[in-house]
C-alpha positions in Angstrom: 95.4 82.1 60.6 96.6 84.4 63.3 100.2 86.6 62.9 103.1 85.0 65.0 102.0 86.8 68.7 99.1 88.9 67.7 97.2 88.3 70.9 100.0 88.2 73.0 101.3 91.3 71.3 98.3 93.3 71.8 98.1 92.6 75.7 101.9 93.7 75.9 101.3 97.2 74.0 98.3 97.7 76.6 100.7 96.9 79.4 103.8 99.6 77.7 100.7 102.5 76.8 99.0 102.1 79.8 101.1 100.9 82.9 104.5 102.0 81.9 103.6 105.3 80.0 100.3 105.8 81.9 99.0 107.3 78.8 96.1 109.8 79.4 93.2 110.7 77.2 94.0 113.6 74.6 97.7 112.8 75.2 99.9 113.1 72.0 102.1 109.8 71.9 105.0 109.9 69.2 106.6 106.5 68.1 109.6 106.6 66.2 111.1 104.0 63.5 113.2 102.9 61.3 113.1 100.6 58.3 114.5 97.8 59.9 112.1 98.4 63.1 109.6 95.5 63.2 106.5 97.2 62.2 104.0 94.2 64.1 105.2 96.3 67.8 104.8 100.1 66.1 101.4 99.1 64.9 100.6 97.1 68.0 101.9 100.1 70.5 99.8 103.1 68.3 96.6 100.7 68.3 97.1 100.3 72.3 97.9 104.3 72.7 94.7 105.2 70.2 92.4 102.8 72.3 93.5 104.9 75.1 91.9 108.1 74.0 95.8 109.2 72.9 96.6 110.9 69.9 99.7 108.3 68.5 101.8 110.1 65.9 104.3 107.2 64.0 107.3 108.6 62.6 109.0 106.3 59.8 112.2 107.4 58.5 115.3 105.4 56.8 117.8 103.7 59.1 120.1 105.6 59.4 124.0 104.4 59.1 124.6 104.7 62.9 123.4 105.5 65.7 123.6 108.8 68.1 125.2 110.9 67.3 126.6 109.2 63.8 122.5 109.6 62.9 122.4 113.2 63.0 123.5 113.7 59.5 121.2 111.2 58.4 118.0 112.5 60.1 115.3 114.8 59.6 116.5 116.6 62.7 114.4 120.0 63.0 111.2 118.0 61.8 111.8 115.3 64.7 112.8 117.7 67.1 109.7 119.8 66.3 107.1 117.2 66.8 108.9 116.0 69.9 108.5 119.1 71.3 104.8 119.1 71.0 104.4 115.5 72.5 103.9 114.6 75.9 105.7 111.0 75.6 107.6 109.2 73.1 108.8 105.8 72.5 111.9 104.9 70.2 111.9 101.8 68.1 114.2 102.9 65.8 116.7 100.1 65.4 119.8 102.5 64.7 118.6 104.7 67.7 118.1 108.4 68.0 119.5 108.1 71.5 122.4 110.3 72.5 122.2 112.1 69.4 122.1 115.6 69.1 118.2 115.3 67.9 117.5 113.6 71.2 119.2 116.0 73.0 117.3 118.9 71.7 113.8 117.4 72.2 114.4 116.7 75.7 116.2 120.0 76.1 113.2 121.8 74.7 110.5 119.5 76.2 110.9 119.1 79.8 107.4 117.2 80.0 108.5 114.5 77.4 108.2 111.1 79.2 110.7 109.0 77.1 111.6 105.2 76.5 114.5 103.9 74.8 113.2 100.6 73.2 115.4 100.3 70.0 115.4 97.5 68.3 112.5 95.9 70.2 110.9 92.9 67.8 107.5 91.1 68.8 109.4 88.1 70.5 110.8 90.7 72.8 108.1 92.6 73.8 106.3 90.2 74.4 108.5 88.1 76.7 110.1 91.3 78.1 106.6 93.2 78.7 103.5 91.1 78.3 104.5 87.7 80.2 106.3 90.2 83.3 104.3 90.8 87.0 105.2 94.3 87.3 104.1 95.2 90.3 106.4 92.7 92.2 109.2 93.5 89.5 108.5 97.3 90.8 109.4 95.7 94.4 112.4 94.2 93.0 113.8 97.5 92.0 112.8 99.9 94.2 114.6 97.3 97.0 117.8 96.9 94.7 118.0 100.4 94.7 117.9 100.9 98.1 120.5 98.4 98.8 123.0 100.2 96.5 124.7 103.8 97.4 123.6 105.0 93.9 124.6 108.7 93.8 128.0 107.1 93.7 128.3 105.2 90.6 128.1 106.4 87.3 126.0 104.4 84.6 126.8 101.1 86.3 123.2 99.3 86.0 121.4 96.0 86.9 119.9 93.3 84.7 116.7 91.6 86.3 114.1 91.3 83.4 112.6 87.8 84.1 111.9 87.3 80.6 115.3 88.5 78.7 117.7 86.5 76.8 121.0 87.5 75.3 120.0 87.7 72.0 122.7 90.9 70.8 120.3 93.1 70.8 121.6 95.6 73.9 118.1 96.6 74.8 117.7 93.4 75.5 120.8 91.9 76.6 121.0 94.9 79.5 118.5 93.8 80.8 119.2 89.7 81.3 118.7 88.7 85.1 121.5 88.9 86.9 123.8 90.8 84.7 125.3 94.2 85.1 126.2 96.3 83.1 128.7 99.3 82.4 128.6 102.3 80.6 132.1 104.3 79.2 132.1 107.6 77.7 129.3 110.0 77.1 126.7 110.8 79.9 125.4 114.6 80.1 127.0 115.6 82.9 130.8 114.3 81.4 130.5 114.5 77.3 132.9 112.6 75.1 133.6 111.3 71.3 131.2 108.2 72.2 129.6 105.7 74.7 129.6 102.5 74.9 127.9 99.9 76.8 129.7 96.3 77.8 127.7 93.6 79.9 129.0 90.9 82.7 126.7 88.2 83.2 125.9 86.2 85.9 127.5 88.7 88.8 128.2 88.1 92.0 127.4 91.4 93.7 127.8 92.5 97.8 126.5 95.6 98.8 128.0 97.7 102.0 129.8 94.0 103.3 126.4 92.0 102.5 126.3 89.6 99.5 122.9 90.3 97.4 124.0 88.5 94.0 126.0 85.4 93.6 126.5 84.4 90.4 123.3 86.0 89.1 121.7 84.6 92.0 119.5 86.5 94.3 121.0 85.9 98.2 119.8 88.6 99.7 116.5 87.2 101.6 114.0 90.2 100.5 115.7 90.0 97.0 115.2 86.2 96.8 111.8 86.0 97.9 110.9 88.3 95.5 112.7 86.9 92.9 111.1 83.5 93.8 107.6 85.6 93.2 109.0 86.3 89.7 110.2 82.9 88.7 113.7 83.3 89.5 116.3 82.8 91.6 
């Protein structure tokens, strides 16, 4: 009998390796874990990246008892930081994440070639409803036209939701990313540090962009925005 999503799994891990990483052969591909990381999307994600010609590297450590920068005590910092510096892309799974700490900071300090992906917490469910089941090329379209719509050098860490296949589930990786949500960062960025950061989420926004309504309620209004939606199954 087949594993809950094992097909559908695998396709999603080919679509993270080799569309959203664009892994190349000879490539060294860290993944990093925790113990309470599902281990079905590591395995999956280093089979994907091997088949590739990649060299995957899976680092497992213990969760540690919080996250950023309340992880540093409790990670092997100068043995993660060293193998991040020899990779050329890593992805984090580690349910209490790495990012923002002082260890992430280093390895992208020290690494400016390291292509990096904060999935933490990602389970199977996720990846593949948030990955496998998405048409990225017209999500891409999405984006890029959201983005153009917005006067972006002016806001700080104030970011859209428009994942077609998110859910709020509590798990910010995924809940950020729920269509039609925004969401706002406080605290710690590079360019401003502070004690923390946090991350709070308004669904269903009603957005208007230089006098020109382009979200209502979660809704897409703007007519490129909805058409394209339409072409993702949403609205």
């Amino acid at each position: 009998m087949s594993k809950w999503y094992e097909f559908e799994l695998g396709k999603a891990a080919d679509i993270l390796t080799r569309e959203l990483f664009k892994l190349k052969e000879g490539e060294t591909f860290v993944i990093t874990a925790d113990t309470e990381s599902d281990m079905r999307v590591v395995e999956a994600t280093a089979r994907a990246a091997f088949s590739l010609g990649a060299k995957p590297m899976v680092i497992w450590t213990p969760a540690a008892l919080g996250v950023g920068a309340a992880a540093d005590p409790m990670l092997p910092q100068e043995a993660l930081v060293g193998a991040l510096k020899g990779a050329d892309a890593w992805v984090e799974f580690n349910n209490q994440w790495i990012f923002y700490s002082e260890t992430y900071t280093r390895a992208m300090k020290e690494n400016d070639r390291l292509r990096y992906s904060c999935l933490v917490g990602m389970n199977a469910d996720m990846m593949v409803r948030c990955i496998g089941r998405l048409d990225y090329p017209t999500l891409g379209e999405f984006m890029a036209k959201i983005t153009d719509l917005t006067n972006m050098m002016k806001m700080a860490h104030i970011c859209y939701g428009f994942n077609p296949g998110a859910k709020l589930t509590g798990d910010i990786v995924e809940d950020e990313r729920v269509w039609g949500c925004v969401e706002w960062g406080i605290g710690h960025m590079r360019s401003a540090p502070a004690p923390s950061h946090s991350d709070g989420i308004c669904l269903n926004a009603s957005v208007w962009l230089d006098g020109e309504q382009v979200l209502d309620r979660g809704r897409s209004v703007h007519p490129e925005l909805a058409e394209l939606a339409k072409r993702l199954g949403k609205q």
